[in-house]
ROSE-4610 file (N, C-alpha, C; in Angstrom, 1 decimal, always signed):
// ROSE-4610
residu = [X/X/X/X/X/X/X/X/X/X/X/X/X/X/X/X/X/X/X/X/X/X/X/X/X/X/X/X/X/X/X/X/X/X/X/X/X/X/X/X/X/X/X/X/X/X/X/X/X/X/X/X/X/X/X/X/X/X/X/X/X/X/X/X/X/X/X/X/X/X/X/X/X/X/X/X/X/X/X/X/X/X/X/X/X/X/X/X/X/X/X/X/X/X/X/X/X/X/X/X/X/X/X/X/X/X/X/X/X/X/X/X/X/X/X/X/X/X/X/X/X/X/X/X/X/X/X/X/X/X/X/X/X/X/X/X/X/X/X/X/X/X/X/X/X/X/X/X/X/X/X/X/X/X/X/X/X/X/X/X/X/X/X/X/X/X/X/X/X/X/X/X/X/X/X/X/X/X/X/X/X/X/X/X/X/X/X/X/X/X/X/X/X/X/X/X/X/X/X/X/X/X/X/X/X/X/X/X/X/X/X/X/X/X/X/X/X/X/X/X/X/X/X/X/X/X/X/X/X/X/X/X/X/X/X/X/X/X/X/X/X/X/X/X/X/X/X/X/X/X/X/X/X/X/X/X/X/X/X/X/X/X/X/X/X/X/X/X/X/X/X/X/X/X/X/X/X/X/X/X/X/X]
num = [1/1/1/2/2/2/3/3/3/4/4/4/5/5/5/6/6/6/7/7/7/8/8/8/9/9/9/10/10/10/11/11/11/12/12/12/13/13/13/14/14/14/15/15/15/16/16/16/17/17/17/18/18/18/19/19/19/20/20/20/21/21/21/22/22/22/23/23/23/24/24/24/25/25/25/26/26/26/27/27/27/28/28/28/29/29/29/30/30/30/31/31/31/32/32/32/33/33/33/34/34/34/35/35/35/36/36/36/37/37/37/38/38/38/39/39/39/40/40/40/41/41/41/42/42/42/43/43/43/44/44/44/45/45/45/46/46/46/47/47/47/48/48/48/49/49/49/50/50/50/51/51/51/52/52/52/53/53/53/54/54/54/55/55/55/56/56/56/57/57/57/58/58/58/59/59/59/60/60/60/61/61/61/62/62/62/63/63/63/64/64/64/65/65/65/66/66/66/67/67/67/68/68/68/69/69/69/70/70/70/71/71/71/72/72/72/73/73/73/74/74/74/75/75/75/76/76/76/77/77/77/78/78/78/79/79/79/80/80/80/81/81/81/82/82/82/83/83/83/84/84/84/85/85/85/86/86/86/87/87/87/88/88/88/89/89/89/90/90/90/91/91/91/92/92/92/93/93/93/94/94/94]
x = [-5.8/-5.2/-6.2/-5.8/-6.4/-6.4/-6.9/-6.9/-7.3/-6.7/-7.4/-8.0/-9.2/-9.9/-9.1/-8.3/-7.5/-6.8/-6.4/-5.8/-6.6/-8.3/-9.0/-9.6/-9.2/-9.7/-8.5/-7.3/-6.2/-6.1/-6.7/-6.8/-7.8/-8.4/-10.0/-9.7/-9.3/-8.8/-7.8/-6.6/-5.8/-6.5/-6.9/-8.0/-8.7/-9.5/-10.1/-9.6/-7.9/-7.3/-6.3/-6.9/-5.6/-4.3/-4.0/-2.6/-2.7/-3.5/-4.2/-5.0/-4.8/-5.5/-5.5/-7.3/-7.3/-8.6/-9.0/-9.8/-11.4/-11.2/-12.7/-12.9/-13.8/-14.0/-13.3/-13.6/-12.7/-13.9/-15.2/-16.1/-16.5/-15.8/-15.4/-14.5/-13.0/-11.9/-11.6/-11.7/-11.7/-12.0/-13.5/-14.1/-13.7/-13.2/-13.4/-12.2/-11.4/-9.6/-10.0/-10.4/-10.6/-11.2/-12.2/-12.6/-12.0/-11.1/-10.3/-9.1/-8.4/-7.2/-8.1/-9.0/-9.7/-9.1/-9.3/-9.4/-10.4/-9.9/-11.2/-10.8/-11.5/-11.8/-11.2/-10.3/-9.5/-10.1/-11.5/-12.1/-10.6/-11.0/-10.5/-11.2/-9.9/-11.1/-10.4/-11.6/-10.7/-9.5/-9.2/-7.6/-6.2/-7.1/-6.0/-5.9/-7.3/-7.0/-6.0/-5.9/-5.9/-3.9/-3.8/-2.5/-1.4/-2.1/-1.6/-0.5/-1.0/-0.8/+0.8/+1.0/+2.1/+3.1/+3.0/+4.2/+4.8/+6.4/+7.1/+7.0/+7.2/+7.1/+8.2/+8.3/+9.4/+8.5/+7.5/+6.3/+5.8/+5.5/+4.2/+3.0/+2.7/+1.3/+0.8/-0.6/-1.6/-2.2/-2.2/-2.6/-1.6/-0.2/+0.7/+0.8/+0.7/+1.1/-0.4/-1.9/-2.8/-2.7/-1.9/-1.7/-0.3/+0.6/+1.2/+1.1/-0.8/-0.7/-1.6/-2.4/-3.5/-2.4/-1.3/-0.6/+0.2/+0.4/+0.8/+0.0/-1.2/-2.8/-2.6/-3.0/-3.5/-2.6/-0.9/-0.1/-0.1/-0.1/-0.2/+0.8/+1.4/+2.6/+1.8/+2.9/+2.5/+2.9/+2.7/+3.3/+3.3/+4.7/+5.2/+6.4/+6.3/+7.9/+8.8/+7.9/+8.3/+9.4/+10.4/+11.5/+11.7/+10.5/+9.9/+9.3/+8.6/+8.1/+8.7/+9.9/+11.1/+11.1/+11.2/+12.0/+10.7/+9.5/+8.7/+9.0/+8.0/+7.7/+7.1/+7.1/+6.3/+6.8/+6.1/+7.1/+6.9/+7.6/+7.2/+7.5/+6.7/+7.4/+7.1/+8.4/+8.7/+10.1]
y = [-10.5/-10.4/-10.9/-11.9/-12.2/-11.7/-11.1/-11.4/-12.3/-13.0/-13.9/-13.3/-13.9/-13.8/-13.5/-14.3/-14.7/-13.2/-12.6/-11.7/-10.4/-10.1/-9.6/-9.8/-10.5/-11.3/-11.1/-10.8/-10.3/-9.1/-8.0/-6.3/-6.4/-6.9/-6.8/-7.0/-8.0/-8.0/-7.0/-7.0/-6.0/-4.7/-4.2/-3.2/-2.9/-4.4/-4.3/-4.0/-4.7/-4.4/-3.6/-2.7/-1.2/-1.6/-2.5/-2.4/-1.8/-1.7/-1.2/+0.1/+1.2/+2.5/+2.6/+2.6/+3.2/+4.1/+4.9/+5.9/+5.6/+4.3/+3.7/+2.1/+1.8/+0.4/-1.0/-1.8/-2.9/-3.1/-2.9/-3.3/-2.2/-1.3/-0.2/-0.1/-0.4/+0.1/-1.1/-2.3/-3.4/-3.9/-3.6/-3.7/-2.5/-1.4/-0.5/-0.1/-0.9/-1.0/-2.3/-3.3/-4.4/-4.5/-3.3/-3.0/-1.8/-1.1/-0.4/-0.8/-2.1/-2.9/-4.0/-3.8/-5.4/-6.4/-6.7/-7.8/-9.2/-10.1/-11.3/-11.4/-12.1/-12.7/-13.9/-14.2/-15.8/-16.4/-17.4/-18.1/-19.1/-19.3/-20.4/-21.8/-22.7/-24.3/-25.3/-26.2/-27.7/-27.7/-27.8/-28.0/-26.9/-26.0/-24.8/-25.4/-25.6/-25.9/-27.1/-28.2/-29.6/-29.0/-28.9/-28.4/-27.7/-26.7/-26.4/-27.5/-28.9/-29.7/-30.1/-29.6/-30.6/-29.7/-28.4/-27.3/-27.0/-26.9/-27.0/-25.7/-25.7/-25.2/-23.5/-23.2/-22.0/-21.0/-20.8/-19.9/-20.6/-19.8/-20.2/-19.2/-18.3/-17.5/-18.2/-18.4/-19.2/-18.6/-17.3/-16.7/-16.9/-16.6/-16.7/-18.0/-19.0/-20.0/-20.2/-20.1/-20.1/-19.6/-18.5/-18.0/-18.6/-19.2/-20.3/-21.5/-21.5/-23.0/-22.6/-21.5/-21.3/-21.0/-20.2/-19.7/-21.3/-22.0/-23.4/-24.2/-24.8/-25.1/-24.1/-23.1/-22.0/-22.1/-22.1/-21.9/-20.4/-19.4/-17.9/-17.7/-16.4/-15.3/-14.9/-14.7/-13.6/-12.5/-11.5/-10.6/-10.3/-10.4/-9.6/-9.1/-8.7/-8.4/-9.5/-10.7/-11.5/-12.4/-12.2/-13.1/-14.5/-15.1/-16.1/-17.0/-16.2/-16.9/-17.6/-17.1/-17.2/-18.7/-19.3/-20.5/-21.7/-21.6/-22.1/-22.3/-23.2/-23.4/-23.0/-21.4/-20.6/-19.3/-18.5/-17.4/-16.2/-15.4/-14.3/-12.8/-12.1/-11.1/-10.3/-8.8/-7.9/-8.3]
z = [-23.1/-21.8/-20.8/-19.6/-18.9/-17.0/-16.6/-15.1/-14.2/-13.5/-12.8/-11.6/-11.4/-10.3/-9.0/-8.9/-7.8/-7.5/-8.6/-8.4/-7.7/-8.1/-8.0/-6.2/-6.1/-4.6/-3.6/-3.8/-2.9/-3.3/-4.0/-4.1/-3.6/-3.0/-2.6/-1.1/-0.8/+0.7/+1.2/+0.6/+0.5/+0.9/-0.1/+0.7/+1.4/+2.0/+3.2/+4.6/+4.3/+5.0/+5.4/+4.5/+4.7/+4.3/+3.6/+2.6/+1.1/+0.9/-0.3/-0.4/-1.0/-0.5/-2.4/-3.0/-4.3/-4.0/-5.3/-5.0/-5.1/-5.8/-5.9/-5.1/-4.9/-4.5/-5.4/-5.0/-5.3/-6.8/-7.1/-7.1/-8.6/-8.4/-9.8/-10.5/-9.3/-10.1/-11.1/-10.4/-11.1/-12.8/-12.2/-13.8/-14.8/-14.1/-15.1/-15.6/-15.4/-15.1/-16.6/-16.2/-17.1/-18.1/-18.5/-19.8/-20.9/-19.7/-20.7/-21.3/-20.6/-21.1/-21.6/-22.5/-22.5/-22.1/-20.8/-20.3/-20.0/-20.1/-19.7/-18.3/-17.7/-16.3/-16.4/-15.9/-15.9/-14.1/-14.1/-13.0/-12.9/-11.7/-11.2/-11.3/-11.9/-12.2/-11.3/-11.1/-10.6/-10.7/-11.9/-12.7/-11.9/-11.8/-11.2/-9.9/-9.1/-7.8/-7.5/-7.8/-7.8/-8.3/-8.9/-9.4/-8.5/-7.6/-6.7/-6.2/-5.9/-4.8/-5.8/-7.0/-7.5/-8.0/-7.2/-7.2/-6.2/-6.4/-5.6/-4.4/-3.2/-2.4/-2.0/-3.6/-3.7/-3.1/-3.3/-2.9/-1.8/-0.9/-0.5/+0.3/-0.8/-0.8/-1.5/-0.9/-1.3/-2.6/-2.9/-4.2/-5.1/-4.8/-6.0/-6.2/-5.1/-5.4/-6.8/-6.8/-7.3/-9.0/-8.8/-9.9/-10.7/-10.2/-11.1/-12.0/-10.6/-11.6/-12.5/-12.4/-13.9/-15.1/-14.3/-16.0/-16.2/-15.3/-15.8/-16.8/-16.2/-17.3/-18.4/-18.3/-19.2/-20.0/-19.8/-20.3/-21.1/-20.1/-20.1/-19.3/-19.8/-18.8/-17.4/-16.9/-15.5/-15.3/-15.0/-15.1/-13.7/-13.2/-11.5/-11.4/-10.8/-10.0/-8.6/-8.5/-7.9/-7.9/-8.1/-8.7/-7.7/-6.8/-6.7/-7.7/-8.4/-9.6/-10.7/-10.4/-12.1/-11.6/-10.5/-9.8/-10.7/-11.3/-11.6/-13.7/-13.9/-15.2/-15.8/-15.6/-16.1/-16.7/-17.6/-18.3/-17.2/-16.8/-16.3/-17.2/-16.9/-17.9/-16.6/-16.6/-15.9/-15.3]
């Protein structure tokens, strides 16, 4: 199972910015969330970035849009509740 960074970087702002209230830091809950569902760390590459630019404009949050295109490359699920996402070439589960 992978998390992408990206994902880790909008709970992190999120909570900087008071949309987000958890009981530990972005900086705890994270990792320790991620080693009990072993998780890997899914970075962001060129490939993800650059990809962005050749997805259609059904989204446009710059993170989800980000997280389309790794599970596009990657060719991995997403898991949301965004029924934005479905509109893409990508699996969603939920």
């Amino acid at each position: 199972m992978l998390l992408s960074v990206v994902s880790a970087w909008e709970l992190a702002l999120n909570m900087q910015t008071g949309k987000l209230r958890l009981a530990e830091s972005p900086s705890v809950y994270i990792p320790t969330r991620m080693a009990h569902y072993a998780m890997e760390a899914l970075p962001v590459k060129l490939a993800h970035a650059v990809a962005v630019e050749s997805l259609q404009l059904h989204h446009r949050d710059p993170f989800d849009r980000m997280l389309i295109a790794q599970a596009t490359i990657e060719g991995v699920s997403i898991l949301t509740a965004d029924p934005a996402f479905r509109r893409y070439a990508v699996k969603v589960l939920w």
